[in-house]
C-alpha positions as CSV (number, residue, x, y, z in Angstrom):
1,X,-1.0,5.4,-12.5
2,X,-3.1,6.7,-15.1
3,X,-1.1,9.9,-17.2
4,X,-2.1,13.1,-16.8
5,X,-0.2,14.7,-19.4
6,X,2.0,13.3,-22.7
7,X,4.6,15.8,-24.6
8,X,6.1,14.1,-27.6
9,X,10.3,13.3,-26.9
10,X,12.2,12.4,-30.0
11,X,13.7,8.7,-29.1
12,X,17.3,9.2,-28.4
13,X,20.3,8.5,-31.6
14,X,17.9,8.1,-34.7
15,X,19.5,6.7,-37.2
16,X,19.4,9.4,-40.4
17,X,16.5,9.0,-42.7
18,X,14.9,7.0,-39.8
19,X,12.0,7.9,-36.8
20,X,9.7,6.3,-34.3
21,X,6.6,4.4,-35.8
22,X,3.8,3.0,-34.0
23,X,2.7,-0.3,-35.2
24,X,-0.6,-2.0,-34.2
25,X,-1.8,-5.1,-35.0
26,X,-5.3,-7.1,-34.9
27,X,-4.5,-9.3,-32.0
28,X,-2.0,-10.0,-29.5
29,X,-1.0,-13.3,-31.1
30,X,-0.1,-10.7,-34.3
31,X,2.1,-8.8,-32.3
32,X,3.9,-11.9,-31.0
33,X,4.1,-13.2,-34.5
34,X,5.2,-9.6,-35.3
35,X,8.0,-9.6,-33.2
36,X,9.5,-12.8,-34.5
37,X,9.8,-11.5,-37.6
38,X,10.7,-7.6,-36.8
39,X,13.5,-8.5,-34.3
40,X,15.4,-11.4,-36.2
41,X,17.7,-10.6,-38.3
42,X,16.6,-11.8,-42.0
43,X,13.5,-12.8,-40.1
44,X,11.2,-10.3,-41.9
45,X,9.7,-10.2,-45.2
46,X,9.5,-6.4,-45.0
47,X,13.4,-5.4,-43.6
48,X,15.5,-8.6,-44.3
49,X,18.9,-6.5,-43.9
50,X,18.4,-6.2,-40.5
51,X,17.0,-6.4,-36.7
52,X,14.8,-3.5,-36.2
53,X,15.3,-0.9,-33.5
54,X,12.6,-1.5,-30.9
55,X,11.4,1.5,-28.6
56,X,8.4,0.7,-26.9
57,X,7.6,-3.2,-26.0
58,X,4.0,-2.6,-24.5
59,X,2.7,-5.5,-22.1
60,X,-1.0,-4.8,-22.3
61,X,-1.5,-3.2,-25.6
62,X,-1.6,-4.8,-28.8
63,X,0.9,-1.9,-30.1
64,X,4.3,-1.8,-30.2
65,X,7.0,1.1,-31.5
66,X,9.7,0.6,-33.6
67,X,12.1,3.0,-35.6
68,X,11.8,2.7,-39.2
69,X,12.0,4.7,-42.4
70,X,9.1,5.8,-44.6
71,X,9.9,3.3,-46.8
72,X,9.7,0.4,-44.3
73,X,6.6,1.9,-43.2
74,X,4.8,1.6,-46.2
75,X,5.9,-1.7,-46.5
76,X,5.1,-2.8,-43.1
77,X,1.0,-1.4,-43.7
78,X,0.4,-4.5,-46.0
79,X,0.9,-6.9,-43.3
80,X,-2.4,-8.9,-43.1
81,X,-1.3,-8.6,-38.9
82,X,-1.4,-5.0,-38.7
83,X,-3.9,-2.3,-38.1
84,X,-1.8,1.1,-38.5
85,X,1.3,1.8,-38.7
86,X,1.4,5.6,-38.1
87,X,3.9,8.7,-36.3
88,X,3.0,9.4,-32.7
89,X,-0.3,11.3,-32.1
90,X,1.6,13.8,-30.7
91,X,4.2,14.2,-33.3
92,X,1.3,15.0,-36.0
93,X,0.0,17.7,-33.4
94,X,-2.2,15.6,-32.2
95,X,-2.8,16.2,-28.1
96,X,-5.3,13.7,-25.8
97,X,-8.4,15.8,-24.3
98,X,-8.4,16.2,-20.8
99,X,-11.4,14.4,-19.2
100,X,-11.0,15.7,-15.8
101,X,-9.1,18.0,-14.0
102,X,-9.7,19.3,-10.5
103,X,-8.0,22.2,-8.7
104,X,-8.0,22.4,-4.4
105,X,-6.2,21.1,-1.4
106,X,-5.4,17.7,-0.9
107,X,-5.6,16.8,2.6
108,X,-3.8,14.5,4.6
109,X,-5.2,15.3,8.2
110,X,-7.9,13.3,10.0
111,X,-10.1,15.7,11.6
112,X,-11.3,19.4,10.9
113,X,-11.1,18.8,7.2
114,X,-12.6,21.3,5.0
115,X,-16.1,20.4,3.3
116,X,-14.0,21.3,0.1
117,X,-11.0,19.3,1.0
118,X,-9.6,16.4,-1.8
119,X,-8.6,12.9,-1.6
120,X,-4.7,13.2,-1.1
121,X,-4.3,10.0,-2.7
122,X,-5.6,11.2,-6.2
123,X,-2.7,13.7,-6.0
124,X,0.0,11.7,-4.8
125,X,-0.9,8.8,-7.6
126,X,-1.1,11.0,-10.5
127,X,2.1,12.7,-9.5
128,X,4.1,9.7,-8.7
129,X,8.1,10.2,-7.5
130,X,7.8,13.9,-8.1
131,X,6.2,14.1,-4.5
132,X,8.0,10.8,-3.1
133,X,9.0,13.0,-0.2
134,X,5.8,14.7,0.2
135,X,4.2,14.7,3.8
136,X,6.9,14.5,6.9
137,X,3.8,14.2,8.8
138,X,0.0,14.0,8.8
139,X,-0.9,17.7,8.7
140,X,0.9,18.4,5.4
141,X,-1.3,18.8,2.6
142,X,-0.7,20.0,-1.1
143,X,-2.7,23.5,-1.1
144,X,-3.7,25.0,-4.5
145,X,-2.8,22.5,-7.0
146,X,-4.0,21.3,-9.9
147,X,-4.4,17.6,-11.0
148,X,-5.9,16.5,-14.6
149,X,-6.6,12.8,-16.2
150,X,-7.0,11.8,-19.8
151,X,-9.9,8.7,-18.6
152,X,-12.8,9.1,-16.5
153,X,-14.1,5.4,-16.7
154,X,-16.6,6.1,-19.3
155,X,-18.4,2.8,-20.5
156,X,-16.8,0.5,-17.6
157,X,-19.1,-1.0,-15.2
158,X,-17.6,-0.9,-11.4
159,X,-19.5,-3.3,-8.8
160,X,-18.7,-2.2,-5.1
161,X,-19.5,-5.6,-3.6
162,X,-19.4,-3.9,0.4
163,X,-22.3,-2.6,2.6
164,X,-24.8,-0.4,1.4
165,X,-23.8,2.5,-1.1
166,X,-25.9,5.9,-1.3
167,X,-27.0,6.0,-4.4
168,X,-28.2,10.0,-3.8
169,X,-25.2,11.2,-2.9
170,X,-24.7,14.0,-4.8
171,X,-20.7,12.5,-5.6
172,X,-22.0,9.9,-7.5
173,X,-24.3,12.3,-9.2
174,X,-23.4,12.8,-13.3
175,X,-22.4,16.4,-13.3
176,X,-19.8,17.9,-10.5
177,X,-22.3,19.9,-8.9
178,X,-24.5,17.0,-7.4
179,X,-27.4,17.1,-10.1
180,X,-27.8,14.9,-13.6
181,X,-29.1,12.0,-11.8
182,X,-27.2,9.7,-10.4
183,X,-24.8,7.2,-11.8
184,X,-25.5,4.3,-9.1
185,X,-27.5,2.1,-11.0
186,X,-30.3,0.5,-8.3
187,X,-29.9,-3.1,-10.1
188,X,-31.7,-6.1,-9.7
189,X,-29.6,-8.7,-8.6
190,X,-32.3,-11.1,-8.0
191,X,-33.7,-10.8,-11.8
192,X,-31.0,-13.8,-12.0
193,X,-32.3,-16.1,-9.7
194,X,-34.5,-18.5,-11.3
195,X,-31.9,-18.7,-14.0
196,X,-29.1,-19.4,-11.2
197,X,-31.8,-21.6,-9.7
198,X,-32.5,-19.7,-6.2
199,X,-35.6,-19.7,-6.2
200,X,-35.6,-19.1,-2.8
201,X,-34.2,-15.9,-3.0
202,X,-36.3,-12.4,-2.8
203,X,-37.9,-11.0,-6.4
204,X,-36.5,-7.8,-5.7
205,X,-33.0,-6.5,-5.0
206,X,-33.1,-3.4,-2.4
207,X,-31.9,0.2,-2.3
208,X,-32.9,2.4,0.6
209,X,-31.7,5.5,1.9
210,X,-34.0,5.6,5.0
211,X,-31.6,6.5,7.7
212,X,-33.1,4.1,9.9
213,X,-31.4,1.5,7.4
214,X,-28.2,-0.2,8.8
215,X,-24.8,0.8,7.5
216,X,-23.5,3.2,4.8
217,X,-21.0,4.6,5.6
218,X,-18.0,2.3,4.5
219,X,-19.8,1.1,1.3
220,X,-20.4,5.1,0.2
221,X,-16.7,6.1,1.0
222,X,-15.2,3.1,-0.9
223,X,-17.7,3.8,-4.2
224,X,-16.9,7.5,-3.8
225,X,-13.0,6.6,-4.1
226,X,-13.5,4.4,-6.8
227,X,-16.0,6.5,-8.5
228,X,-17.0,9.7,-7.3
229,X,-16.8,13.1,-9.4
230,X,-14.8,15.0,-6.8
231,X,-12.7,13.0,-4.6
232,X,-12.8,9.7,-7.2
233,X,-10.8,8.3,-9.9
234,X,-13.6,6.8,-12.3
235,X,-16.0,9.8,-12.7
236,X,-17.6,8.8,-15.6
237,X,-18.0,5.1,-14.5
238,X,-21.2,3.3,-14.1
239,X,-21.8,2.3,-10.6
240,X,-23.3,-1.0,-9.4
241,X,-23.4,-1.8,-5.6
242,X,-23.9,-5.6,-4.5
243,X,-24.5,-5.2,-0.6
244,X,-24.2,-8.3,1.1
245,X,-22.8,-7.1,4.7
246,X,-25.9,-5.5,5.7
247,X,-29.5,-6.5,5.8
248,X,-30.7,-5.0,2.7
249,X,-30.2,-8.1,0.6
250,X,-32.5,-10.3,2.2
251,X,-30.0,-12.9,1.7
252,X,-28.6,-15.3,4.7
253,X,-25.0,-15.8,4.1
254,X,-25.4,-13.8,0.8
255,X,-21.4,-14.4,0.8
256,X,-21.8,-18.0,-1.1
257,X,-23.5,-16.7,-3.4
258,X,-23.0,-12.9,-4.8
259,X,-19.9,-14.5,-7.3
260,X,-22.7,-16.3,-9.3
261,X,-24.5,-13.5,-9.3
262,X,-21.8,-11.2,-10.5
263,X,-20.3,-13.7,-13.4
264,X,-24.0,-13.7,-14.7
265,X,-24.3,-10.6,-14.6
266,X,-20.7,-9.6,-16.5
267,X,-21.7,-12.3,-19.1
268,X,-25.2,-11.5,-19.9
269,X,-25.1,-7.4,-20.4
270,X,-26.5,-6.1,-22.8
271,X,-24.1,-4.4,-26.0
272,X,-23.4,-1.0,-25.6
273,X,-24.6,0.8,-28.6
274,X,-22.1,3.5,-27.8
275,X,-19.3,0.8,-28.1
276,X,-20.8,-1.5,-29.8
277,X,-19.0,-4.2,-27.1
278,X,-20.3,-5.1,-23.4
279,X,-18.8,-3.2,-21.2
280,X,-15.6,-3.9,-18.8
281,X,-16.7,-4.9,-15.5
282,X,-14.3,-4.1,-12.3
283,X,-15.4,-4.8,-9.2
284,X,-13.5,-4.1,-5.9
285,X,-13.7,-5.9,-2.5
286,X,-13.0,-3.9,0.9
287,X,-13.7,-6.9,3.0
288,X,-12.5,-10.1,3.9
289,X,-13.1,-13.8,6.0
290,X,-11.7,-14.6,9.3
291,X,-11.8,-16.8,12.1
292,X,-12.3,-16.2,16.1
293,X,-10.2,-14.5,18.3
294,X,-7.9,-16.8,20.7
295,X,-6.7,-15.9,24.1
296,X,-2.9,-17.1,23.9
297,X,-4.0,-19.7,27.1
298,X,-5.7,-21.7,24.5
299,X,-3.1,-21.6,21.8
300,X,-1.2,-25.2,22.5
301,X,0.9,-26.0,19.5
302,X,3.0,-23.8,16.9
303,X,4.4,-24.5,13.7
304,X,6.8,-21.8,11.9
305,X,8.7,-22.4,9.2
306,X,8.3,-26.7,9.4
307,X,9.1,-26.5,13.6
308,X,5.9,-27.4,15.7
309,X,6.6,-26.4,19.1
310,X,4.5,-27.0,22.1
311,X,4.1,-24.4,24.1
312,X,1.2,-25.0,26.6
313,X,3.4,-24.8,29.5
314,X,4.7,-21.5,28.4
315,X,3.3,-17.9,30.6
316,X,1.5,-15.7,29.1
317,X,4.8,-13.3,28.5
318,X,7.0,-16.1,27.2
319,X,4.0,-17.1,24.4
320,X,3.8,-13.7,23.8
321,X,7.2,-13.2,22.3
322,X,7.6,-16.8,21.1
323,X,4.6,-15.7,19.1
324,X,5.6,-12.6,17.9
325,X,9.2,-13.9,16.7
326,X,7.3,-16.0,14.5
327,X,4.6,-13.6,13.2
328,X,1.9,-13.9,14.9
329,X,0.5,-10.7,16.8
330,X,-0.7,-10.6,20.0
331,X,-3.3,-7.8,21.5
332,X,-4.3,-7.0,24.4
333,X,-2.4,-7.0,28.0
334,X,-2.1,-9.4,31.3
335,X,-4.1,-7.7,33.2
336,X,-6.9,-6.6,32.0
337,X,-8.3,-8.5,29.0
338,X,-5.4,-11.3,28.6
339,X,-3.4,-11.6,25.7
340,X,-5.2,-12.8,23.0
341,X,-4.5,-13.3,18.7
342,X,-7.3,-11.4,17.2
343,X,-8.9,-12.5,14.5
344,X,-6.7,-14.6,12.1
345,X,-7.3,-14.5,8.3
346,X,-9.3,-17.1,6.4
347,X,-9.4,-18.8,3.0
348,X,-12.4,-20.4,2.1
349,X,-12.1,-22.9,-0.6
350,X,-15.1,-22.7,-1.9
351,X,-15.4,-18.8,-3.0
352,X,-11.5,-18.8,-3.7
353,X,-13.0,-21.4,-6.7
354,X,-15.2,-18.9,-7.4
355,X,-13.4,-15.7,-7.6
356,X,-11.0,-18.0,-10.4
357,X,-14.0,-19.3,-12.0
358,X,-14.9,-14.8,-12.1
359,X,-11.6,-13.9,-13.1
360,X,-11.4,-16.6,-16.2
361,X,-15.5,-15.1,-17.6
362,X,-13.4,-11.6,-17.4
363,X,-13.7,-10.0,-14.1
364,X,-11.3,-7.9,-13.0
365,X,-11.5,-8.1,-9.1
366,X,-9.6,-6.1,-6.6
367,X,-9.5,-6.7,-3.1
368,X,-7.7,-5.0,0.4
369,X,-5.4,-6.6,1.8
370,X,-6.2,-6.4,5.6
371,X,-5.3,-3.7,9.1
372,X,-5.1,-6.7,11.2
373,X,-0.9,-7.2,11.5
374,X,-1.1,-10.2,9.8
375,X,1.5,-11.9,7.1
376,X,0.1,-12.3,3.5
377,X,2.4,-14.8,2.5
378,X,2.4,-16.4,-1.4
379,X,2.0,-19.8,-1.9
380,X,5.1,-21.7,-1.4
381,X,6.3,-19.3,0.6
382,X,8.4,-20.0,3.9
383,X,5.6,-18.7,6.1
384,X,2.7,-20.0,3.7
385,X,2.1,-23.0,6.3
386,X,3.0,-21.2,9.7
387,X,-0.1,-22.3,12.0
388,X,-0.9,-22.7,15.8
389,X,-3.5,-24.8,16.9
390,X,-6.0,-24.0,19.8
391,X,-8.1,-27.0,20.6
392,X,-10.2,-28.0,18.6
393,X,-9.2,-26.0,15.9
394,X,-5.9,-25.3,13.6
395,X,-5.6,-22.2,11.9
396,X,-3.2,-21.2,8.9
397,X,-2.3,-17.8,9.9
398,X,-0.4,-16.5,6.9
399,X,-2.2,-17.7,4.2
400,X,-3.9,-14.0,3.9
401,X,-7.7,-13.7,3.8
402,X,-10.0,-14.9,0.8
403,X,-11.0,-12.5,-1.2
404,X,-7.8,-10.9,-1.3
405,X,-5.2,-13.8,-1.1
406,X,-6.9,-15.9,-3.9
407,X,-5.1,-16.5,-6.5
408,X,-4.8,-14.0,-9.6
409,X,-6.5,-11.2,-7.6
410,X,-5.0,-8.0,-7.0
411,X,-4.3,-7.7,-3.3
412,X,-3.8,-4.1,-2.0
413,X,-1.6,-2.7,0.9
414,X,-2.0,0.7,2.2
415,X,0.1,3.5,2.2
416,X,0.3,5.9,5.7
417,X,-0.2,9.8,5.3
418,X,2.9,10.4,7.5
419,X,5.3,9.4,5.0
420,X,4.5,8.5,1.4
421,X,6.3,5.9,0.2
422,X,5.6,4.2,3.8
423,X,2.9,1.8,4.9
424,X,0.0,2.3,6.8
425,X,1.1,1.2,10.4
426,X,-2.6,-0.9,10.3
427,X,-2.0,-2.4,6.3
428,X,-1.6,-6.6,6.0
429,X,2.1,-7.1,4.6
430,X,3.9,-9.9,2.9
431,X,4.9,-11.0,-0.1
432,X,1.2,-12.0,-1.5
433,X,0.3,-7.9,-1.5
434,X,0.7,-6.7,-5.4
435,X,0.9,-3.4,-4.8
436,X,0.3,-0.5,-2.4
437,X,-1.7,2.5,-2.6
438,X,-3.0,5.7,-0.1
439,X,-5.0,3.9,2.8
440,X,-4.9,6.4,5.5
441,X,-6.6,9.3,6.1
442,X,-8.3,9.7,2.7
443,X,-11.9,11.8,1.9
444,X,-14.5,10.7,0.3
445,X,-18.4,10.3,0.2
446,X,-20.4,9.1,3.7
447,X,-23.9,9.4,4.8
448,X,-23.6,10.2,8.2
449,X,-21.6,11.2,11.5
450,X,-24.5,10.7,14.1
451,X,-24.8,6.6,14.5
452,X,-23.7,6.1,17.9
453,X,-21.9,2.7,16.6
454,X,-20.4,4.2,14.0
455,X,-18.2,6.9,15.0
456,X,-16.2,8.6,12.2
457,X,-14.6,11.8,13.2
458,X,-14.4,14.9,11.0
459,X,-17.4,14.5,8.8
460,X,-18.7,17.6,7.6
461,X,-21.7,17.8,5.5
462,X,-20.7,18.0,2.0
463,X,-22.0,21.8,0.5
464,X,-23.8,20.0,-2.0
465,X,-26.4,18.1,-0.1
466,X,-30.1,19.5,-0.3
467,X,-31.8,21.0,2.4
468,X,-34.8,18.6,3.7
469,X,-33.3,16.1,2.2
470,X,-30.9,13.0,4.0
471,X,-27.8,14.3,5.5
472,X,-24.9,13.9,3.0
473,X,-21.1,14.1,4.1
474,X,-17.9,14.0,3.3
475,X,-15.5,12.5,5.8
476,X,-11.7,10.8,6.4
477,X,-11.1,7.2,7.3
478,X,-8.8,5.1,7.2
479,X,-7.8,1.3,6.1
480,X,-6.7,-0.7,3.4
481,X,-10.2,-0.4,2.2
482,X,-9.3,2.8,1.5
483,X,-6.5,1.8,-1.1
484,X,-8.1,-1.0,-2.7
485,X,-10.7,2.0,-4.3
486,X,-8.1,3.9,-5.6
487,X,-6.5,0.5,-8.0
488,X,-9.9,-0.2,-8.4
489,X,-11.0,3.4,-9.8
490,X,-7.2,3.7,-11.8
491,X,-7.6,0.1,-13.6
492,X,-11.3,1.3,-14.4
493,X,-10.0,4.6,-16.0
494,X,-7.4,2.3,-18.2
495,X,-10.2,-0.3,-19.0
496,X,-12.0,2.7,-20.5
497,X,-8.7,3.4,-23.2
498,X,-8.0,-1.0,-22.8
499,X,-11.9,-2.2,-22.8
500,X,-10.3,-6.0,-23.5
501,X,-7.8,-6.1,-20.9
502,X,-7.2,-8.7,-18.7
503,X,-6.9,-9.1,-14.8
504,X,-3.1,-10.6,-15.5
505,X,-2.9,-7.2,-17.6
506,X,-4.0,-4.8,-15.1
507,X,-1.6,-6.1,-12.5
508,X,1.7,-5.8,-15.2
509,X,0.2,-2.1,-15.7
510,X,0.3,-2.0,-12.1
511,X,3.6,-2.8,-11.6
512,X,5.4,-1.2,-14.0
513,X,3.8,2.0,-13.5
514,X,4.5,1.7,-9.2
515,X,8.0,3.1,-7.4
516,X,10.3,0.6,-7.2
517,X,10.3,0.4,-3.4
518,X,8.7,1.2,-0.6
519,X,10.1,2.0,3.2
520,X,9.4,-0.5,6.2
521,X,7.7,2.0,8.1
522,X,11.1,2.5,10.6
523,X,10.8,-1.1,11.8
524,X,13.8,-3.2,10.4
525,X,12.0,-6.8,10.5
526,X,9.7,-5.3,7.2
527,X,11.1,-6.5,4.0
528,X,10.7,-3.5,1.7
529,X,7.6,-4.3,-1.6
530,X,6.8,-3.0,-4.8
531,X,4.6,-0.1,-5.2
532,X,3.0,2.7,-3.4
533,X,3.7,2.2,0.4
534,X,6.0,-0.6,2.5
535,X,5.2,-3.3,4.4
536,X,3.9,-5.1,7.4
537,X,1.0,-4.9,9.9
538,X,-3.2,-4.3,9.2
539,X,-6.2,-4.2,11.4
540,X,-9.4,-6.1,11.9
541,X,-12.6,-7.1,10.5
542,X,-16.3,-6.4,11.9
543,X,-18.0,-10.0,13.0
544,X,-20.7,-11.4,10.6
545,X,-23.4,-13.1,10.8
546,X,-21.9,-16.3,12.4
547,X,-20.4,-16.0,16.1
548,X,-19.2,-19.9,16.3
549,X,-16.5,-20.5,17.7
550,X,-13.6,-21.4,15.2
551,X,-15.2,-20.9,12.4
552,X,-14.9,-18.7,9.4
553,X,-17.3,-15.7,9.3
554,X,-17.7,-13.5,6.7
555,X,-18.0,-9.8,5.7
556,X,-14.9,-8.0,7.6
557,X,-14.7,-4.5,6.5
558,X,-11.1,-3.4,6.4
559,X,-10.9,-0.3,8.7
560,X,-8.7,0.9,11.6
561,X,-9.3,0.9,15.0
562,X,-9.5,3.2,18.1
563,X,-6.1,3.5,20.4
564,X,-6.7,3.5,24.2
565,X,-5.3,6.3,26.0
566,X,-2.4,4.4,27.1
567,X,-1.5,3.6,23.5
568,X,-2.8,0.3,23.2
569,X,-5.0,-0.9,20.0
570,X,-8.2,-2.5,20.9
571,X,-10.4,-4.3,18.4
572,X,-13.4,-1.6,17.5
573,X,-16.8,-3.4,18.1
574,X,-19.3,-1.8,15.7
575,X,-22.0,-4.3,15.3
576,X,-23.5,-8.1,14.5
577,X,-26.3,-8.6,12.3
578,X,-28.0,-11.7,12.8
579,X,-30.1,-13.8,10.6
């Protein structure tokens, strides 16, 4: 969580004549060497009388604090390794400026929210444990308080790879009150194509906000959370949108090919002059593969755990909870639509190698985890290999979804507003989540609340939008796309102070700045995870662009789903865009 506010403490027992130094070298291979030498006993040139006393060992920075007399001090500033060696800021009076601080009501409920309303989750991050209890239900919210940062994301770029993001809304503008321009740059992906040799591809990348246009509203509520100046995290980031799950590309399966696009992209910027360095890029993924839904009549075989069972003779009720012991959900009922498994998670191979090849050019990519109920387990875990088979096809069920199971990226969980340190009752669990963070219920940016497919209740306009011009909102939903924005817009305020830091970096910064554990939601069969929210369940994905049966489509957004009146959740069909 990023710190909203540092007061110097003395370290505890200083020896006399000694205090706490921080020491920073030129690289991290320094500070290794540094340690050696500091740490053993006769080891160091400098103090050869003893091991010195180590305060701070920092896992993404490349300086470490140690207590030390002035004397040593000196000594220790002619080391070709290191930088500074200097008193805290704040011990020389030295204080951090503020970058942003925001004062309102941070809302937890899901409807009749107040055009002036704030994300919850910007609250309940920044104040960590202090407010673990906060919230016995979802009509609680924090009224009147005041929440500050010391980052804004200034000079990090921050790629929303999802459907189509406003770039007019006034919450991406510069300046608070909507005007300044905005800071979603209208880029032109296909300026690479020659060079990335698809030719094929249209000259011209495109940005529309006719409202006849298709889509909007997820892409512009995930950017605002990463990104936007009142209910975002990265205020001062700039904003890049890569929409590839609408038809504004102009791109079939756009999919296979948007990670060449991106690692050109974060390798050929241009130096910043204000840095002098290219700038970070994050980039954040609300969206992931999947395959067909089965009816449970066509699901023949079972393997859990290294036991393939075959269960074609079984009824529909006995499959059921054979199923469901061995974690696979099952939707719908007997008498009206069947049982049936909706939807289970896919890897794909072939963009998994991509995301790696991303990550290693220095992409920091963040992804959600899933609503869909479905076990993200790790590789080599018990349940990695758990599959059923309905003819003709076998699917791995708990292998988790590519982007967000691939290896090295940050997978995100999400965090109900009932209960804070609780999951979402709609989050993907398992032991390949990371960490967890507010996923239900959360404001932010949207276009619109009139598309008859696209029903998000308590929109209200948002008081900054200009008459005559499109209708711009602000408006609740829910999902694990909803917490993956909030790592995304926390690691890009931290990239800002650690413009070098790595994706391996941002998930140690992750973890040891999460609560150490987080509930199971009331159900006992949850294993309890680290970081903000618990465990188990998720929703489902919006079909893509292919309908075949079996295979892998594309371009799921990560959002929750309508409830039936009799308390059954049914699959929420919004749309299919063909090609």
């Amino acid at each position: 969580m990023i710190v909203t506010s540092i007061t110097y403490k003395e370290p505890p027992t200083l020896p006399v004549g000694k205090t706490e130094y921080i020491i920073t070298c030129k690289t991290y291979e320094d500070l290794q060497s540094l340690y050696d030498d500091m740490e053993t006993p006769g080891g160091s040139l400098y103090i050869p009388d003893r091991a010195v006393d180590l305060v701070h060992r920092r896992a993404i920075s490349r300086n470490t604090h140690y207590i030390l007399s002035e004397e040593e001090a000196v000594e220790i500033r002619k080391d070709e390794r290191v930088i500074a060696c200097e008193l805290p800021a704040q011990k020389r009076g030295i204080e951090p400026i503020k970058l942003w601080t925001q004062t309102g009501d941070f809302d937890k409920v899901e409807e009749n929210i107040d055009n002036n309303d704030k994300n919850w989750g910007l609250y309940r991050m920044i104040k960590g444990d202090s407010v673990s209890n906060w919230g016995s239900n979802s009509t609680t919210e924090i009224s009147n308080k005041t929440i500050s940062t010391t980052a804004s994301g200034k000079n990090v770029d921050v790629v929303i790879v999802d459907e189509h993001v406003r770039p007019d809304h006034p919450e991406f503008a510069v300046n608070p009150d909507g005007t300044g321009g905005s800071r979603v740059n209208q880029f032109n992906w296909f300026q690479y194509k020659s060079a990335l040799g698809y030719n094929s591809h249209p000259s011209t990348y495109t940005y529309s906000d006719s409202a006849a246009s298709p889509n909007g509203n997820h892409g512009t509520h995930v950017a605002g959370t990463v990104a936007g100046n009142r209910q975002g995290w990265a205020r001062d980031a700039n904003i890049y949108n890569m929409s590839f799950l609408d038809s504004l590309s102009g791109v079939t399966d756009w999919d296979q090919f948007l990670w060449d696009y991106l690692r050109y992209f974060h390798k050929n910027k241009a130096i910043n002059p204000e840095t002098g360095r290219r700038n970070p890029t994050i980039t954040n993924h609300s969206w992931g593969y999947s395959s067909s839904s089965r009816l449970l009549s066509d699901i023949t075989l079972v393997t859990h755990r290294g036991t393939t069972t075959n269960v074609s003779g079984y009824s529909a009720s006995a499959k059921k909870t054979f199923l469901e012991d061995r974690l696979v959900p099952v939707i719908g009922n007997d008498s009206s639509l069947g049982f049936f498994v909706y939807r289970p998670p896919a890897r794909v191979a072939a963009v998994d190698a991509d995301i790696q090849d991303a990550i290693n050019d220095g992409v920091i990519v963040i992804s959600a985890a899933g609503n869909s109920f479905w076990n993200c387990e790790e590789f080599g875990g018990q349940d990695y290999d758990n599959r059923f088979v309905a003819s003709p096809f076998s699917y791995y069920h708990s292998r988790g979804s590519t982007p967000s199971a691939a290896d090295n990226v940050i997978c995100v969980g999400a965090i109900g507003a009932k209960v804070a340190e609780h999951k979402a009752d709609f989050s993907n669990w398992g032991g390949r989540v990371d960490i967890w963070a507010p996923g239900e219920n959360i404001i932010s940016s949207m276009f619109d609340n009139i598309q008859s497919n696209d029903p998000y209740p308590g929109a209200v306009s948002d008081p900054r939008s200009v008459p005559g011009q499109p209708i711009y909102n602000i408006g609740s939903i829910s999902g694990t796309s909803m917490a993956s924005p909030q790592i995304c817009g926390i690691i890009a305020c931290l990239t800002e102070q650690e413009p070098n830091l790595t994706q391996a970096e941002a998930l140690q910064h992750l973890i040891e700045n999460s609560l150490p554990e987080v509930g199971s939601n009331g159900n006992p069969t949850q294993t309890p995870y680290e970081g903000f929210g618990d465990s188990n369940n998720r929703y489902s994905f919006i079909p893509k662009k292919r309908s075949d049966d079996g295979m892998a489509s594309p371009a799921q957004l990560h959002k929750n789903r309508n409830t039936s009146a009799s308390g059954v959740k049914y699959p929420r069909v919004r749309y299919q865009t063909t090609s």
